[in-house]
TORKOL-4160 file (C-alpha; in steps of 0.2 Angstrom, whole numbers, padded with zeros to 4 digits, m for minus):
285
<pt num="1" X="m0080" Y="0024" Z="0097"/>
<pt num="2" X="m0069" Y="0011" Z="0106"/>
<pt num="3" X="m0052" Y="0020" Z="0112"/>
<pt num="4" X="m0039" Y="0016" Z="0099"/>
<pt num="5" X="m0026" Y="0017" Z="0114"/>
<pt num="6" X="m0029" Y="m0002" Z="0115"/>
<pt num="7" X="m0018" Y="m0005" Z="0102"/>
<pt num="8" X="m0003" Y="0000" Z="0112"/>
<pt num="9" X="0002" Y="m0017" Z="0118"/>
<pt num="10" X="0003" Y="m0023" Z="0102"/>
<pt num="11" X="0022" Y="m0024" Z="0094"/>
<pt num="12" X="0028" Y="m0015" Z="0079"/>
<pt num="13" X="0027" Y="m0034" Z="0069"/>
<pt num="14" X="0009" Y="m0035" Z="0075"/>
<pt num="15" X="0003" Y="m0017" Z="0069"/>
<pt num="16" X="0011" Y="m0020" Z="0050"/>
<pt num="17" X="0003" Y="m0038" Z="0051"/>
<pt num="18" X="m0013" Y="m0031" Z="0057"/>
<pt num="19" X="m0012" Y="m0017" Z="0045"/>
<pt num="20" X="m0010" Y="m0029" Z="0033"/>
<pt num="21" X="m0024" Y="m0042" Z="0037"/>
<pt num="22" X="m0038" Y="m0025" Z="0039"/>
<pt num="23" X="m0033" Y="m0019" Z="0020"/>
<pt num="24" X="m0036" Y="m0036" Z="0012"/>
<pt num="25" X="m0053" Y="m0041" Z="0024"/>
<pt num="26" X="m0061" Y="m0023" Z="0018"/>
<pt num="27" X="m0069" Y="m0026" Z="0001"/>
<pt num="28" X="m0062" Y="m0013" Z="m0007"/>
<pt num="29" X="m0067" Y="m0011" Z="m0026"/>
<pt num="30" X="m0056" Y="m0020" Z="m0037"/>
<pt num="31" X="m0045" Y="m0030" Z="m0022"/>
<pt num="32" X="m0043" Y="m0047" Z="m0016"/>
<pt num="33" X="m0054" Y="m0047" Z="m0001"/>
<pt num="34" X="m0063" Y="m0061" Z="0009"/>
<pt num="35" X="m0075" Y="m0062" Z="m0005"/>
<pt num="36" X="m0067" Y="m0063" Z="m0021"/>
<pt num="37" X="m0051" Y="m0069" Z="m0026"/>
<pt num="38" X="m0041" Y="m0066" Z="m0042"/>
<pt num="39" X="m0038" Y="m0083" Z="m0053"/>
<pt num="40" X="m0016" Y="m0082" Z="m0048"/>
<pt num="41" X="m0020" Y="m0074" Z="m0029"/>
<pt num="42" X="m0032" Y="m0079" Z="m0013"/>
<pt num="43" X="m0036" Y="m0070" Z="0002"/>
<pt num="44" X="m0027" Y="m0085" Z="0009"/>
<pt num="45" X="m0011" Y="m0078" Z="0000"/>
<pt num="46" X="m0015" Y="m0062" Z="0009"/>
<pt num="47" X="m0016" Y="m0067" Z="0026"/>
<pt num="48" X="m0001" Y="m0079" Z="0027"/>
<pt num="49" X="0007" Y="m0064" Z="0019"/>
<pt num="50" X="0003" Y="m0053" Z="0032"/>
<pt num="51" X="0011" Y="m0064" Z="0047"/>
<pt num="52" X="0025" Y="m0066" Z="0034"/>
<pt num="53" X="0032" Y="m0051" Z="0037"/>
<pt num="54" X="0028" Y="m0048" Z="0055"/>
<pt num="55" X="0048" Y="m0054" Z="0060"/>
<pt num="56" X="0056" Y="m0039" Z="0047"/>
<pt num="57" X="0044" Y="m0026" Z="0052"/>
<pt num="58" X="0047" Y="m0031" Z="0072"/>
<pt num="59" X="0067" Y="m0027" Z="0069"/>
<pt num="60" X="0064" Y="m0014" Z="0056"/>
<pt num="61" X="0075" Y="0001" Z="0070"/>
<pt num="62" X="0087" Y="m0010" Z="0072"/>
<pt num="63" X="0093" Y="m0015" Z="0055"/>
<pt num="64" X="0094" Y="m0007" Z="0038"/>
<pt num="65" X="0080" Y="m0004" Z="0026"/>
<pt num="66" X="0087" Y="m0016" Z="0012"/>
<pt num="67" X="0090" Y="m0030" Z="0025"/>
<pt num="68" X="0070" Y="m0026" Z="0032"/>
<pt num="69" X="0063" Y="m0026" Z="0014"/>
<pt num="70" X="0076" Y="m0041" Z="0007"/>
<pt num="71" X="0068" Y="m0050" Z="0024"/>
<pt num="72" X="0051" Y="m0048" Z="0022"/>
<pt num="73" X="0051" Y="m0050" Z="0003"/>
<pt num="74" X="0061" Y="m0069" Z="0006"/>
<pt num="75" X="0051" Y="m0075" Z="0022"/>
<pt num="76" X="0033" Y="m0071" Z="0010"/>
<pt num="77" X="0039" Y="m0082" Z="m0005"/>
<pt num="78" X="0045" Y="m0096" Z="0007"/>
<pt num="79" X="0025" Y="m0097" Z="0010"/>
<pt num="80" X="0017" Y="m0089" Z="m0005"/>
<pt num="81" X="0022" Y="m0090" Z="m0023"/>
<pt num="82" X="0015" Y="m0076" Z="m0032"/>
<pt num="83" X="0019" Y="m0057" Z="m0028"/>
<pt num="84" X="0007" Y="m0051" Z="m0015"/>
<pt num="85" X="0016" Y="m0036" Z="m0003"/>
<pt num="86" X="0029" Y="m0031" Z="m0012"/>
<pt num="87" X="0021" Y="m0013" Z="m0011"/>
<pt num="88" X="0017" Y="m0014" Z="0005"/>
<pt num="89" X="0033" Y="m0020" Z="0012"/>
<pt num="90" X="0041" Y="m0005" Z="0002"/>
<pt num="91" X="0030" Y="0006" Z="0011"/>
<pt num="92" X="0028" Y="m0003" Z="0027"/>
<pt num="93" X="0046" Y="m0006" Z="0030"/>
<pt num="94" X="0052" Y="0014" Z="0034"/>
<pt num="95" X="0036" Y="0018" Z="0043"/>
<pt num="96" X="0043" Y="0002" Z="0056"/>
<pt num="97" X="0059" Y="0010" Z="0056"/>
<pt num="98" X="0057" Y="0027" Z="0063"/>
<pt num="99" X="0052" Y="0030" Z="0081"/>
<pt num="100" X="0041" Y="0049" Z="0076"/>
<pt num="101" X="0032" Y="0044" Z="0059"/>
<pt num="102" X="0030" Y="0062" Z="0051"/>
<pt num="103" X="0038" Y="0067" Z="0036"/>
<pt num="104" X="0055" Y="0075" Z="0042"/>
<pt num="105" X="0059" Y="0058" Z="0052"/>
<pt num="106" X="0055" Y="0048" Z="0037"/>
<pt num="107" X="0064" Y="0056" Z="0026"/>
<pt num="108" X="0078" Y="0059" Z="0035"/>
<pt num="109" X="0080" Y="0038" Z="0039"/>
<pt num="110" X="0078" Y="0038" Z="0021"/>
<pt num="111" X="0093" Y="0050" Z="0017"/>
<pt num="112" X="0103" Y="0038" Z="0026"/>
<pt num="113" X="0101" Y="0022" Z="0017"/>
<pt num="114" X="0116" Y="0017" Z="0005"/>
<pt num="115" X="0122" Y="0007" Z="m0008"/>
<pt num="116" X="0119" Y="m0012" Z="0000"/>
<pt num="117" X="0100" Y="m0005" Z="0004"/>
<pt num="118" X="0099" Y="m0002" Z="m0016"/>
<pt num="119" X="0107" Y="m0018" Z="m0020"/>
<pt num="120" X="0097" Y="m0026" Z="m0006"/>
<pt num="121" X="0080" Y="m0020" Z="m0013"/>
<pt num="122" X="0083" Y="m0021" Z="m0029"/>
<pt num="123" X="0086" Y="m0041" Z="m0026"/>
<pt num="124" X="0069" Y="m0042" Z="m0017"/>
<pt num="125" X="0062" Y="m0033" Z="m0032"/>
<pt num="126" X="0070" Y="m0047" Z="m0043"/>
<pt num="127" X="0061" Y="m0061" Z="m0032"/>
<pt num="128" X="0044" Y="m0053" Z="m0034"/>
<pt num="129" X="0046" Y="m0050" Z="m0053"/>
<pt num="130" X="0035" Y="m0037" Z="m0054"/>
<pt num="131" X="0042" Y="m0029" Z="m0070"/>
<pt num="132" X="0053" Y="m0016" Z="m0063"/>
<pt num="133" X="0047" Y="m0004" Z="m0052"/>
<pt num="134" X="0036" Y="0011" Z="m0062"/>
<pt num="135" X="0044" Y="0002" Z="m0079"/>
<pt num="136" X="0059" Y="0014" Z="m0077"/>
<pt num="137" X="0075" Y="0011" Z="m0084"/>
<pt num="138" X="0085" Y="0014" Z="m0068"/>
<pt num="139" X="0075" Y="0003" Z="m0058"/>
<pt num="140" X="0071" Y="m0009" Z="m0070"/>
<pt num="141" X="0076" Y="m0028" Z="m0059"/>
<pt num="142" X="0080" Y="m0034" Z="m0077"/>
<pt num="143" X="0097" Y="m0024" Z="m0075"/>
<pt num="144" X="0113" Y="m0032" Z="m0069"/>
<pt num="145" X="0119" Y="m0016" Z="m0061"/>
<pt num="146" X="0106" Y="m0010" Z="m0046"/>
<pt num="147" X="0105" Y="0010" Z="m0045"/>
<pt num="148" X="0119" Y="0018" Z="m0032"/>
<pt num="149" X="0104" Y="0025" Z="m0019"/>
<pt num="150" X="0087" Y="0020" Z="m0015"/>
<pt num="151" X="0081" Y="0037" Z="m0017"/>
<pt num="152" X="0090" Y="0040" Z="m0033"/>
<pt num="153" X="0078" Y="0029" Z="m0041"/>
<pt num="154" X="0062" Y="0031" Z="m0031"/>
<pt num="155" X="0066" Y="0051" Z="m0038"/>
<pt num="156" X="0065" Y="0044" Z="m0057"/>
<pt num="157" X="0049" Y="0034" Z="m0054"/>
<pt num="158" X="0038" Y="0047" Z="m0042"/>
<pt num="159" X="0030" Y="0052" Z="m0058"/>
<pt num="160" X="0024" Y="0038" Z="m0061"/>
<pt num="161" X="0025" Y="0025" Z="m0048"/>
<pt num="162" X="0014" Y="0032" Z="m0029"/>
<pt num="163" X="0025" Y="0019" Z="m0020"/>
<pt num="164" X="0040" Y="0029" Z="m0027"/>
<pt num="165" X="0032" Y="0048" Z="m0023"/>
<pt num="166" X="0032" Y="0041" Z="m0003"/>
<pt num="167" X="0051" Y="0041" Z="m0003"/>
<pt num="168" X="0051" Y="0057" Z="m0011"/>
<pt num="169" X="0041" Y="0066" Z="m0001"/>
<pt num="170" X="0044" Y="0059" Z="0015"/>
<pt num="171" X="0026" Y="0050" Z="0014"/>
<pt num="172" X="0016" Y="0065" Z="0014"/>
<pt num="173" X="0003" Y="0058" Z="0004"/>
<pt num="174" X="0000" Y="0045" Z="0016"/>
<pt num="175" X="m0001" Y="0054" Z="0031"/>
<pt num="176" X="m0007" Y="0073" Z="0025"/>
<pt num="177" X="m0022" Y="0066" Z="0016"/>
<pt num="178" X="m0026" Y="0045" Z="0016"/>
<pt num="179" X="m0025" Y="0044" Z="0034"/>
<pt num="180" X="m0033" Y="0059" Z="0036"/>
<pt num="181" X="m0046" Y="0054" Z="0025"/>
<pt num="182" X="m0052" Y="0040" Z="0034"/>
<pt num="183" X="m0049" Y="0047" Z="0051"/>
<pt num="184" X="m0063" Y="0059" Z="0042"/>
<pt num="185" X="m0076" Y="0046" Z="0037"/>
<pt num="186" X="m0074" Y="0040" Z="0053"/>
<pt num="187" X="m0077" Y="0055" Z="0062"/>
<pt num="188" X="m0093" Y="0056" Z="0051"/>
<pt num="189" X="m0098" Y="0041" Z="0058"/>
<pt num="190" X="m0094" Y="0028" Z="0045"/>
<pt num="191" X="m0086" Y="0012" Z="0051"/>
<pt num="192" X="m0070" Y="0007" Z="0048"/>
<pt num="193" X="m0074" Y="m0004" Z="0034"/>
<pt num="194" X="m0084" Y="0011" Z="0027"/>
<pt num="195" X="m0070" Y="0023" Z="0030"/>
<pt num="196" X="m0058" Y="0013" Z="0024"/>
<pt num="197" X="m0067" Y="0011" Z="0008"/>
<pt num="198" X="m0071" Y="0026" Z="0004"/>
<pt num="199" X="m0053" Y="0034" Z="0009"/>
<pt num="200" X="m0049" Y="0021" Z="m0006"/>
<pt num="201" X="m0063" Y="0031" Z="m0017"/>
<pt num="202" X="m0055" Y="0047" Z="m0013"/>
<pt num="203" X="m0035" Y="0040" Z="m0015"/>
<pt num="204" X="m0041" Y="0032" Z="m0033"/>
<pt num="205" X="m0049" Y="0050" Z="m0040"/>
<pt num="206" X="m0032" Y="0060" Z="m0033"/>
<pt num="207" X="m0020" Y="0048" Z="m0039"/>
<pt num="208" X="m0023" Y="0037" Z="m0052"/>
<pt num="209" X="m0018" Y="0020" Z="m0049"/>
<pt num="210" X="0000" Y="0017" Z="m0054"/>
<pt num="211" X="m0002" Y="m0003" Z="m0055"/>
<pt num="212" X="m0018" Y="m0002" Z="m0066"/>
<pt num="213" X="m0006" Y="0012" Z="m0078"/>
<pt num="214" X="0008" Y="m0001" Z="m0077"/>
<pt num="215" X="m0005" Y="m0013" Z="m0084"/>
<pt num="216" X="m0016" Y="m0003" Z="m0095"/>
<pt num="217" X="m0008" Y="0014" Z="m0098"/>
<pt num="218" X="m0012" Y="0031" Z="m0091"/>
<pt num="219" X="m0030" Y="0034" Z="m0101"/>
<pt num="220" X="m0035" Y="0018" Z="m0091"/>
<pt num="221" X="m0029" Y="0025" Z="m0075"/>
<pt num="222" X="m0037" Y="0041" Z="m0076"/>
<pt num="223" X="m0053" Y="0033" Z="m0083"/>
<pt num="224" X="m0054" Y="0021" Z="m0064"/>
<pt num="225" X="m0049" Y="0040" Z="m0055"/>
<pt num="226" X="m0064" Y="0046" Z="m0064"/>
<pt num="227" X="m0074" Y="0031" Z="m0061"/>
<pt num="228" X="m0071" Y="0033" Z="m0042"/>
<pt num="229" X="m0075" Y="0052" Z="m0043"/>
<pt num="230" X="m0094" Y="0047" Z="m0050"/>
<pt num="231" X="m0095" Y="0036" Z="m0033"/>
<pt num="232" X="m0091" Y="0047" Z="m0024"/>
<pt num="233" X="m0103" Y="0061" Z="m0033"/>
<pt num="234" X="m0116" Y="0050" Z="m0033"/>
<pt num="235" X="m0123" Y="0053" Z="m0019"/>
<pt num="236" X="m0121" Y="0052" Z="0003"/>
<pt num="237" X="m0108" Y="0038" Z="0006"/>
<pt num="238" X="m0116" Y="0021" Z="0008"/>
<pt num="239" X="m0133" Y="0026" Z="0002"/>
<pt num="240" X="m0142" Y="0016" Z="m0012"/>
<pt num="241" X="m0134" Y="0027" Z="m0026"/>
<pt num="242" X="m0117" Y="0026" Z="m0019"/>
<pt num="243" X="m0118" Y="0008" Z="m0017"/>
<pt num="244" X="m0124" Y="0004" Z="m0035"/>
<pt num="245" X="m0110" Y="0016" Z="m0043"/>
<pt num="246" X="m0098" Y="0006" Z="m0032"/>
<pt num="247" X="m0106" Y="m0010" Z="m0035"/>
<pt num="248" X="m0102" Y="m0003" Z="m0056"/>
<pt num="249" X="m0085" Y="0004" Z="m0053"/>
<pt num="250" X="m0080" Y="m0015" Z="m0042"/>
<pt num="251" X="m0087" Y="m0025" Z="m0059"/>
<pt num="252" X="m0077" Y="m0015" Z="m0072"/>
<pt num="253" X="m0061" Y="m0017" Z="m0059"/>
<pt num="254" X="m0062" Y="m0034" Z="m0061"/>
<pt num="255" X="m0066" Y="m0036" Z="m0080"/>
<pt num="256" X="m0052" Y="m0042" Z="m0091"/>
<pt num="257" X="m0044" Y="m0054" Z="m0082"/>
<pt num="258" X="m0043" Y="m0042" Z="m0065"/>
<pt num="259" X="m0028" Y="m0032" Z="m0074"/>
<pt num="260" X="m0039" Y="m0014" Z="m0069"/>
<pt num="261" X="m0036" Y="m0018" Z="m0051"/>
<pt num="262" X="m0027" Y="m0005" Z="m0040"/>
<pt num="263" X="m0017" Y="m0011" Z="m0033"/>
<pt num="264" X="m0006" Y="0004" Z="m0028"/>
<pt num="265" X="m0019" Y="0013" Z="m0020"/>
<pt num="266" X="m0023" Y="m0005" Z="m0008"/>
<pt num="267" X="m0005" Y="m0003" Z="m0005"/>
<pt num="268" X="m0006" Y="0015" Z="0000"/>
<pt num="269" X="m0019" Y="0010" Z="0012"/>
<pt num="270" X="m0011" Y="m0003" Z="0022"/>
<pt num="271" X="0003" Y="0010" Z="0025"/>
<pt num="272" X="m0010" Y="0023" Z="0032"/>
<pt num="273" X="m0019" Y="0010" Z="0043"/>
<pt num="274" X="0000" Y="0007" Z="0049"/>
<pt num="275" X="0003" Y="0023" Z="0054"/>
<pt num="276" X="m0013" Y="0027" Z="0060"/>
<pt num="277" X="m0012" Y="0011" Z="0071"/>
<pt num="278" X="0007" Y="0016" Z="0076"/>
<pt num="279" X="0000" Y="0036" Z="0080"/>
<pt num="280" X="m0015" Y="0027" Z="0088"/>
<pt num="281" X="m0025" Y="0040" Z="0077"/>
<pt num="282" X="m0038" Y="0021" Z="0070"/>
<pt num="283" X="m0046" Y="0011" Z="0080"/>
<pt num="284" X="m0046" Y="m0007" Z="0073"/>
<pt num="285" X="m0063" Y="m0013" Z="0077"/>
């Protein structure tokens, strides 16, 4: 495997936008990737998205999380009309930030942020209309009033919102088991694209997809997890019985207007190919 050391010239902006550009080229089940597009979203949206927000993440130490999230948010719909990385940019934006990414840095850089980050978050959160963020009442963007701290909301959506939980825990999810699972796949000699996908897999059966809840309600959400546990059952990864259940689950993702697609678990997955890329712990190519 080639030495993901080489990856150490790259800035801060470059890793997010790279990060960014890997999640959305791997077809992952469900996703936009560089082989199926959704009838209001492209790949294309996804790509210029990911240089979007390469300016915000490169100044993310030196400035405040709501002005590196209000940032990223504004320089992506100058270029791109419909709500691509607002997850992403969420996550992204305090794994920029710290200089150690591990949970006690992360959560303390998140203990710091104040009322203008909430106020600042909430108005990206406005400008991506996403319909509040885990449709709860103290962070819905349809409110005048924004909430006093960030982590006073994220706290009453972690039930139900994975973008939420990270800020709650100090990203534990990401880095104690997504990263580690495809740091796992690859070790067991899949590629990255393989690993990648079937570190998806695993992030969809343990944590049912908050966007396709959002969407569909929970039932539907834990019918994808148990969808994603049959691929993974079904036999050796990338095998012709793996394949075909994949090939199953991708299909019923994208029935119904694409309103089963997860897209808080692609989210999740950009953020671990971010750190993994910042730890040097994955190898891009």
């Amino acid at each position: 495997m080639p030495d993901s050391s080489a990856t150490g010239s790259l800035s801060i902006g470059q890793l997010a936008t790279l990060a960014c550009l890997l999640e959305v080229s791997i077809p992952k089940p469900g996703n936009v990737h560089r082989s199926a597009d959704f009838a209001d979203t492209t790949f294309n949206d996804f790509l210029i998205s990911a240089v979007a927000i390469a300016p915000a993440m490169e100044s993310a130490s030196s400035r405040s999380l709501g002005e590196t999230v209000l940032q990223a948010v504004e320089d992506t719909r100058r270029l791109v009309s419909t709500n691509t990385n607002l997850g992403m940019v969420l996550l992204l934006a305090p794994l920029a930030a710290v200089a150690d990414i591990n949970s006690t840095s992360l959560a303390g850089y998140l203990a710091t942020s104040d009322d203008c980050d909430a106020a600042k978050i909430y108005q990206a959160i406005a400008l991506c209309q996403p319909g509040g963020l885990g449709s709860c009442d103290a962070w819905d963007a349809g409110r005048s009033e924004h909430p006093r701290q960030i982590l006073e909301a994220m706290r009453l959506a972690e039930h139900r919102d994975m973008i939420a939980a990270q800020y709650g825990n100090g990203f534990a999810d990401v880095l104690e088991f997504i990263l580690p699972a495809i740091q796992q796949a690859r070790a067991d000699g899949c590629t990255l694209i393989e690993a990648v996908i079937h570190a998806h897999l695993q992030t969809m059966q343990r944590y049912p997809d908050s966007l396709i809840a959002r969407k569909n309600g929970s039932e539907v959400a834990r019918q994808s997890a148990a969808m994603a546990g049959d691929v993974l059952s079904s036999g050796k990864p990338f095998d012709a019985d793996y394949l075909a259940s994949l090939a199953d689950l991708d299909f019923w993702l994208r029935a119904d207007g694409n309103r089963r697609n997860p897209g808080t678990t692609a989210d999740l997955i950009a953020a671990a190919l971010f750190a993994g890329l910042r730890l040097n712990l994955i190898d891009p190519r």
